[in-house]
C-alpha positions in Angstrom: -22.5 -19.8 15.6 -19.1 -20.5 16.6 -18.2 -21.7 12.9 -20.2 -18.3 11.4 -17.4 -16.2 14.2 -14.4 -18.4 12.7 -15.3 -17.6 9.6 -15.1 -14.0 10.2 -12.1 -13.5 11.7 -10.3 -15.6 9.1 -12.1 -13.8 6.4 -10.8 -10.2 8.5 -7.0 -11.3 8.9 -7.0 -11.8 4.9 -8.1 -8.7 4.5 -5.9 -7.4 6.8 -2.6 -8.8 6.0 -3.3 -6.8 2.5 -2.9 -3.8 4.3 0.1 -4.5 5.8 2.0 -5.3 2.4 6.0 -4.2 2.7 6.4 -1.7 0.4 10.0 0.3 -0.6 10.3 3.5 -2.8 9.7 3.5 -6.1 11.9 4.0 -9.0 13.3 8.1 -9.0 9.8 9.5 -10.3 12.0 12.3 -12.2 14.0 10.5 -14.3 11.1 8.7 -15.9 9.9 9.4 -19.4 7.8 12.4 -20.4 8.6 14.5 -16.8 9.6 18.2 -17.9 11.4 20.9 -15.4 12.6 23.9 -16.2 16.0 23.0 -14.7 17.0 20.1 -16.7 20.5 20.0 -15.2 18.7 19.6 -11.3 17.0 16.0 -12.9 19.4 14.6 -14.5 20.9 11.9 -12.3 24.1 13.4 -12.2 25.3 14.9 -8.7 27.9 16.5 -10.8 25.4 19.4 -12.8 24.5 22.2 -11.1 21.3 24.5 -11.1 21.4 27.8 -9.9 17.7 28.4 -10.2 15.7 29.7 -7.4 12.3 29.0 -9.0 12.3 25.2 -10.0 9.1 23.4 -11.6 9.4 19.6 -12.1 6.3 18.4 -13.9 4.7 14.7 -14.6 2.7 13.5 -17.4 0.0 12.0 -14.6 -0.6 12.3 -11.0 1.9 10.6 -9.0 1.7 9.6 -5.6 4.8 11.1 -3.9 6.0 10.2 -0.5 10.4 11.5 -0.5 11.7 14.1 -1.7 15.5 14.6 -1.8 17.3 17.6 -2.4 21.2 17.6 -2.7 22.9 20.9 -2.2 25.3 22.5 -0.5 24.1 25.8 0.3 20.3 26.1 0.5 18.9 27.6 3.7 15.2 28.8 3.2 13.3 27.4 0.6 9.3 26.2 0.2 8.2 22.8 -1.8 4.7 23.1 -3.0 2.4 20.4 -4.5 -0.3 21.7 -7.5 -3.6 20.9 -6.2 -4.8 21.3 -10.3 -5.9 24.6 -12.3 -3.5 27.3 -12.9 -1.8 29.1 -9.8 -3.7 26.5 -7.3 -0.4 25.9 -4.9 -0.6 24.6 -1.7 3.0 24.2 0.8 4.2 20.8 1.6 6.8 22.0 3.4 8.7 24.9 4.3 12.1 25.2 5.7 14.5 28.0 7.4 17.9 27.9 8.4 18.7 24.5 6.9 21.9 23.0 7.1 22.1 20.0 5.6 23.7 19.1 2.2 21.2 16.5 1.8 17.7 16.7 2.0 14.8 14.0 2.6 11.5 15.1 2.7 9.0 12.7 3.7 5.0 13.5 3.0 1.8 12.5 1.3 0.7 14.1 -2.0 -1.4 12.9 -5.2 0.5 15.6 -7.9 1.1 16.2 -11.2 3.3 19.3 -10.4 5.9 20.2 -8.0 7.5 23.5 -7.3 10.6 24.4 -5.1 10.7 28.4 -4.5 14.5 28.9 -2.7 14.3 32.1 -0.7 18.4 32.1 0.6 21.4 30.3 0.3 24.3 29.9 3.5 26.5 33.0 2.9 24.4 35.3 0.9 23.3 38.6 1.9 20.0 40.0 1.2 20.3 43.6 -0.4 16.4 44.8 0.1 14.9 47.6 -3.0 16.7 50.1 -3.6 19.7 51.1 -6.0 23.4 50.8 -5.7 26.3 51.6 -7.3 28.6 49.0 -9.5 32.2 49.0 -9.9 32.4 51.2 -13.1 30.4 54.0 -11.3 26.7 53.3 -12.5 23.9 52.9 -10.5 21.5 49.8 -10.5 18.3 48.8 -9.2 18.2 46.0 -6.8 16.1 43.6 -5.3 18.1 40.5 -5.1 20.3 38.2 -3.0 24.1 38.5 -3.5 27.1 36.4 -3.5 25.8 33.3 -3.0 23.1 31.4 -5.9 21.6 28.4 -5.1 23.8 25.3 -6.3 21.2 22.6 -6.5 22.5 19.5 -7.6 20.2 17.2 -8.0 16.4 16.7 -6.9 14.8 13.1 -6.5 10.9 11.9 -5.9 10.0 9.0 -5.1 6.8 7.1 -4.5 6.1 3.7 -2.8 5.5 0.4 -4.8 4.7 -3.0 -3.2 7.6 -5.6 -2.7 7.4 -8.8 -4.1 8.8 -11.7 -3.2 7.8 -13.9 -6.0 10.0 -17.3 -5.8 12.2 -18.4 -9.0 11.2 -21.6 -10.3 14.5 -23.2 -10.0 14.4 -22.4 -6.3 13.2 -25.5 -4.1 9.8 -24.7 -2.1 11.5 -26.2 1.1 
């Protein structure tokens, strides 16, 4: 009985240490081949483009399973990241965010997705100018519905995954 008991919790600690496998993120899912977004310049791996969308949709050519997303930008304050739960117009919020501040941001969460959506609401130093019409410099008047002065300026947008680490040995490395 003793032996049968041994047997177990050696068989259990295998199949435990599995689950406890170091993992790091994965390569940036965006940059991969075959990923489409409708801001090319916002996943392009250069901090130096600019996108001044406020509607961005990344899409992959299979589910991924995404745990970071970064967002470099200097002046987004209220925005909403949404994950496609499949089917057209089936959204569901990852998260949301108000009065951010930070020029780079890491979003950590747990989604299986094909698509991604960011929906930026305001920008640091705009001002919100509700329905309604205004006049323009020339003397016409305009319809408006829109934020002013200050468009979103993302500059780039990463998402990552996790992948296992391993730590495979070279075989001109001694084993002791």
């Amino acid at each position: 009985m003793k032996f049968f008991l041994v047997v177990i919790i050696f068989i259990s600690f295998i199949g435990c240490s599995t689950l406890f496998v170091p993992q790091e993120l994965s390569e940036n899912y965006v940059l991969m081949p075959g990923v489409e977004c409708d801001a090319p310049e916002a996943v392009d791996g250069d901090l130096n483009t600019v996108s001044n969308n406020t509607r961005i949709h990344i899409s992959f050519p299979e589910k991924k399973s995404i745990r970071r997303i970064v967002i470099h930008s200097p002046n987004i304050s209220n925005f909403i990241i949404y994950e496609n739960l499949g089917g057209e117009g089936n959204w569901k919020i990852i998260k949301s965010f108000k009065g951010n501040t930070q020029t780079r941001i890491e979003i950590n969460t747990q989604v299986v997705t094909d698509k991604i959506r960011i929906f930026i609401t305001d920008t640091t130093g705009a001002r919100y100018v509700g329905p309604g019409v205004t006049k323009t410099k020339n003397g016409f008047y305009q319809e408006v519905d829109a934020q002013l002065d200050a468009r979103p300026q993302i500059q780039e947008i990463e998402i990552y995954g996790l992948v296992n680490k391993t730590s495979m040995k070279k075989s001109d490395e001694p084993l002791f």
